[in-house]
N, C-alpha and C positions, 0 to 999 in steps of 0.2 A: 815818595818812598814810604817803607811801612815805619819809620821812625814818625813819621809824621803822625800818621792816621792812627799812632798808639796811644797821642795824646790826646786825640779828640772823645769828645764820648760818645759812649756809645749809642746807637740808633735805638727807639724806644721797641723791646721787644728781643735785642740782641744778647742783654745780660743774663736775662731768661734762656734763651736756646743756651748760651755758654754753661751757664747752670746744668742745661738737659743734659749735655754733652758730656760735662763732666763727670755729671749722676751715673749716664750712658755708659762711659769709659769704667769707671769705678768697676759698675755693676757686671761690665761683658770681662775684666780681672779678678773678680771674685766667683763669675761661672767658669772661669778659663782652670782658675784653681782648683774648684770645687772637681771638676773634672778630673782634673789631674788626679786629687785628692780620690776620685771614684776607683779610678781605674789602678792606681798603688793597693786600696784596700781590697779589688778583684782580685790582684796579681797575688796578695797576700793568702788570701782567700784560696784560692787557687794551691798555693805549696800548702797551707794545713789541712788540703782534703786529699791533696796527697800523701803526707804524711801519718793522715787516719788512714789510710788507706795500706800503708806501709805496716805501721800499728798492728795495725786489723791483720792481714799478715803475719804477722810476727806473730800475733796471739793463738792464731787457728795450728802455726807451728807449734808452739810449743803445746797446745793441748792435746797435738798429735804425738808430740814425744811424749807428755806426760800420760796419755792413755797408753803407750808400747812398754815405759818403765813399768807401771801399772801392771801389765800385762805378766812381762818376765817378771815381776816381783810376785805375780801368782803361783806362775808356774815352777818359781825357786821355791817356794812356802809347799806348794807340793809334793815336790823332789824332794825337801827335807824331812817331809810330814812321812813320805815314805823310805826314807832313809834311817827312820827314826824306828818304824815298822820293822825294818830287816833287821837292823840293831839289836833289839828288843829279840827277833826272834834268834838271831846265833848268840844272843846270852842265854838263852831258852836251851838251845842245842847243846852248848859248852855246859851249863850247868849240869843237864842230860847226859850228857857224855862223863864228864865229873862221879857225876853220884854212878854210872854204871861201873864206869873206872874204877871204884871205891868197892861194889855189891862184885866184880868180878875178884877183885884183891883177899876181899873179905873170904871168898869163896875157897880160894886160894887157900887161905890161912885158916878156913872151916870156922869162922867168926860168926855168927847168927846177924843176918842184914838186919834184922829189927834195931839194934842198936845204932846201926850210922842213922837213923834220921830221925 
């Protein structure tokens, strides 16, 4: 039985293979790993080019909002620029109106307009 044949020694040549075998063993669980170890850092690899990918996305949105904000923050600086315009001009009017208001008054009361202004 193999109790027996444990004790004898070994055949010259046999310690050597067991050595190989063992190297053998070793070496095909440290490619088995390494493997392993490949395909975790693909699978990783794999979700952060996805995630640039998401990114990238994200970024092309927002520089599409940020050029539409841009855009009506033009068109508001516009509206106000001519807001500012008409403003400017019905103070023009009412001032107008004012001093004729005043040159009819005066007229009125036979006052010489040279003096209201």
């Amino acid at each position: 039985s193999s109790g027996i044949n444990a004790e004898w020694p070994l055949r010259p040549g046999e310690e050597e293979k067991k050595a190989a075998d063992d190297l053998l063993r070793e070496r095909e669980e440290e490619a088995a790993k390494l493997a392993d170890d490949k395909s975790q850092l693909e699978a990783t690899k794999n979700n952060l080019k996805s995630h640039l990918e998401s990114l990238e996305e994200a970024a092309k949105s927002l520089e599409e909002e940020k050029r539409r904000t841009e855009e009506k923050l033009r068109e508001n600086e516009e509206k106000a620029a001519g807001f500012e315009e008409e403003k400017r001009k019905l103070e023009r009017t009412a001032t107008e109106a004012q001093l004729t208001a005043q040159e009819i008054a005066a007229k009125k009361k036979k006052v010489p307009t040279a003096t209201l202004r």
